[in-house]
C-alpha positions, 0 to 999 in steps of 0.5 A, spaced: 406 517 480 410 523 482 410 525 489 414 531 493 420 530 496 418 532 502 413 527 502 418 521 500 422 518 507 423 511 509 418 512 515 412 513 510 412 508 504 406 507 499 404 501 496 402 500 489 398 495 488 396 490 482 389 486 481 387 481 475 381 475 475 388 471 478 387 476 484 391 481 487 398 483 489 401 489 492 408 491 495 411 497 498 416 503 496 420 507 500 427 511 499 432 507 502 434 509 508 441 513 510 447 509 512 448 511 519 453 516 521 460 514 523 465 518 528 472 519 527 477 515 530 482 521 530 489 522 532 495 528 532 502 526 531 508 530 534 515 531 530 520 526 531 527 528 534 530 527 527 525 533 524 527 537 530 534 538 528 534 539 521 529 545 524 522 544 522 516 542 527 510 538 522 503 535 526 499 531 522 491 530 525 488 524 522 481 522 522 479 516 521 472 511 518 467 517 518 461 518 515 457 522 512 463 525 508 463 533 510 467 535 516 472 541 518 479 542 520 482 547 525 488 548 527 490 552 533 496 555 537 495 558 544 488 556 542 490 562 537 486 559 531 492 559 525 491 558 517 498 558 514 502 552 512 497 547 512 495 543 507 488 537 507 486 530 503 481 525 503 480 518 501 474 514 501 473 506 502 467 503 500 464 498 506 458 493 504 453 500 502 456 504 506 462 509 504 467 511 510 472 516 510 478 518 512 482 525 513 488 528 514 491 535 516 498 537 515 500 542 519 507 546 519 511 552 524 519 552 525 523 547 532 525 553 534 517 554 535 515 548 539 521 547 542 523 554 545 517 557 546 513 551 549 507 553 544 501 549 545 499 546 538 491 543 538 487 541 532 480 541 533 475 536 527 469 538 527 464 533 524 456 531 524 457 527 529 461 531 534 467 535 535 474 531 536 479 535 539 487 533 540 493 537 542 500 537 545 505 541 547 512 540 548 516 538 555 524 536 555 522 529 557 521 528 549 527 529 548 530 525 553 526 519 550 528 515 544 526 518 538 521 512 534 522 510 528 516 506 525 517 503 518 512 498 513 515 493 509 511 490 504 511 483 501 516 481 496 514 482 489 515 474 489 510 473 494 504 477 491 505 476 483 507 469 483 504 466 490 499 470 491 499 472 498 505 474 502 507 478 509 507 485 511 511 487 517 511 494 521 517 494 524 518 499 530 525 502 534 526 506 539 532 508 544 529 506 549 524 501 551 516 503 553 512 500 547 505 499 549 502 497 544 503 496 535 498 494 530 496 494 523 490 495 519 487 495 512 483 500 510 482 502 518 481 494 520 485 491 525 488 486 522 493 484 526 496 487 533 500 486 540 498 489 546 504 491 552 505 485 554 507 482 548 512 488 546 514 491 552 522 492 555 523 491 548 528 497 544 525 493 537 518 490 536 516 488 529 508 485 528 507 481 521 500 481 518 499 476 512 495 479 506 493 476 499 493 478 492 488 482 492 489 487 498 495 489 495 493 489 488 487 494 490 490 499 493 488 497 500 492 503 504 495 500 509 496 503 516 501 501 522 499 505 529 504 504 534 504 507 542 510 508 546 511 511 553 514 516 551 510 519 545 504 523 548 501 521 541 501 515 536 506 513 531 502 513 524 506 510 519 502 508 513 504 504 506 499 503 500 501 502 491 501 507 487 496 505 481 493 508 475 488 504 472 488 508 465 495 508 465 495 501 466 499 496 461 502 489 459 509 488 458 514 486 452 518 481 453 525 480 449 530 474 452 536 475 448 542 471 446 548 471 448 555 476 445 559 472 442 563 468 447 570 462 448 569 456 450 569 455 457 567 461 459 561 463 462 557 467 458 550 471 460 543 471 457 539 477 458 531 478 459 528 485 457 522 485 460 520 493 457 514 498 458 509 496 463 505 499 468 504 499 475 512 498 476 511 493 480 514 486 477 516 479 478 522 475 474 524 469 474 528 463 470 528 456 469 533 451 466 530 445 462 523 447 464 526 447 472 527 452 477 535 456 476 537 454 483 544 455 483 545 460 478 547 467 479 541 471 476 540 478 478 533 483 476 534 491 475 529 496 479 524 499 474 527 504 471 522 509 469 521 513 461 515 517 461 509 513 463 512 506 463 517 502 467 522 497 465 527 492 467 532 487 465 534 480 468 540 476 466 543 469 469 549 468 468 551 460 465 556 456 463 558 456 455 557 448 456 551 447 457 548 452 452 552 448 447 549 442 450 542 444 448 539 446 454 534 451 454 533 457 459 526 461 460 524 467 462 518 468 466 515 474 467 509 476 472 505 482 472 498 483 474 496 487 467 498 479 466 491 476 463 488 473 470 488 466 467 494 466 464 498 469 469 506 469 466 509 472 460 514 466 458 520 466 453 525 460 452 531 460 448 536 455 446 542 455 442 541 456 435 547 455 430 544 458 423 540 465 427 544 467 434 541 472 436 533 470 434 528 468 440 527 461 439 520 460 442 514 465 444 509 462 449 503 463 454 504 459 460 497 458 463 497 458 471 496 451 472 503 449 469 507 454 471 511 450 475 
């Protein structure tokens, strides 16, 4: 049965019926219905105290969590509409069924513009569901007050590739007290806030949020809100992974043995864990199947070349005990790492016929990773 589009709507379904000797049977067809539109949570950003004095002005207007997805910014000076230094992006997220989205304008003119003048700088977004307005306008009491620095700090590697769930922070400071107000979302839900009575008379406020594996590994945006008395707008800052599934590969893992040493000495193991992707990496060591508590080890930063990343781990040991036999492990976690799996594992113990030779290769299933 064909119908015309017009004809096809939620509030006229039709019924298609079937009949035999056993009886008759029917159910009813109708599209389904349109997610119901979403208005935007929007904010406007002004420069910070810092951006003045290296003589630029930049406002960004944020619009978040609307749906349907068409929309419109404008910029205004003097309520004079301005189309130069202005640049747009969007992201989407998937809610149940419903896609929301979230987007931001970044609009740029000189300190000297904002600070001298007293120009007044307004962005206008324009969506379905009505039009969101927000402006502001230099005064000499945001130079007076303190300038706000609102950082996010992620989660230890450790926490999230080995323990699979860990601490996000956003840390807030100010020259002067007056914070009314800090909260953290994930992909615009609340998921951790304090309200003044927890953070005012302070010149720092920190607010922890505690996320899992898979926030962290999905590339969750992660979005801190800060308010204080002498801002006329919140401070957005906001933190989300670089992550490229099509580039996305397993590491290699090599542990080396020691140079040529004296007895005595201490002597160095190196574990070269080589091209992979995203960078984001964890290792760790054991000794005789136990963790290297009281060993100096260090890991490199990822080290880029091309499209892959790397980096080295050494653990520094007495010549004592490598001559002893004991057996020291590298143990590497990475989240192109198979899920059941979860650890790359190479060990190595003295071996006097083929220095230089890993001694044994192995997958370390989750369960026994301890």
């Amino acid at each position: 049965m064909r119908v015309k589009k017009s004809d096809w709507n939620p509030e006229n379904p039709y019924t298609c019926e079937a009949s035999n000797s056993k009886g008759t049977l029917s159910t009813k067809v109708a599209p389904t219905a349109p997610p119901p539109d979403q208005p935007a949570t929007v904010f406007l950003t002004v420069p910070t105290k810092k951006e003045l004095e290296n003589g630029t002005a930049t406002f960004l207007c944020l619009a978040r969590q609307f749906s349907p997805k068409q929309y419109s910014f404008k910029w205004f000076q003097e309520d004079k509409e301005v189309t130069n230094a202005i640049d747009t992006y969007d992201t989407s997220e998937k809610n149940a069924s419903v896609t929301l989205y979230s987007a931001t304008s970044i609009f740029q003119i000189s300190a000297d513009t904002w600070m001298n003048t007293g120009v007044k700088v307004k962005c206008e977004f324009d969506h379905k569901t009505g039009k969101e307005v927000r402006e502001a306008q230099y005064t000499a009491s945001m130079q007076d007050c303190s300038d706000i620095a609102v950082n996010i700090v992620p989660p230890s590697l450790e926490d999230m590739l080995k323990n699979r769930q860990g601490e996000l922070k956003c840390v807030a400071s100010g020259e002067n007290p007056g914070f009314k107000k800090i909260e953290i979302k994930a992909n615009d839900f609340s998921i951790a806030e304090a309200s003044e009575k927890d953070v005012k008379n302070r010149l720092k406020v920190e607010l922890k949020a505690r996320i899992g594996y898979a926030e962290w590994s999905n590339g969750t945006i992660f979005t801190c809100t800060v308010e204080h008395s002498g801002q006329s707008q919140p401070r957005v800052t906001e933190f989300s992974r670089e992550k490229d599934k099509k580039r996305e590969k397993r590491p290699s893992v090599y542990l080396l043995a020691p140079p040529e040493y004296k007895e005595g000495e201490t002597m160095t193991l190196t574990c070269y864990v080589k091209d992979f992707y995203p960078k984001e990496v964890f290792v760790s060591w054991l000794v005789d199947d136990e963790p290297a508590i009281g060993y100096k080890h260090i890991t490199s930063q990822p080290m880029q070349n091309d499209k892959y990343f790397s980096v080295y781990s050494q653990i520094t040991v007495d010549s004592s005990e490598w001559k002893s036999g004991t057996v020291y492990s590298c143990v590497v976690y990475h989240e192109t790492i198979d899920e059941e799996m979860r650890v790359l594992t190479r060990s190595i113990a003295d071996n006097t016929d083929k220095p230089g030779v890993i001694n044994l290769s192995m997958n370390t299933p989750a369960c026994c990773k301890e």
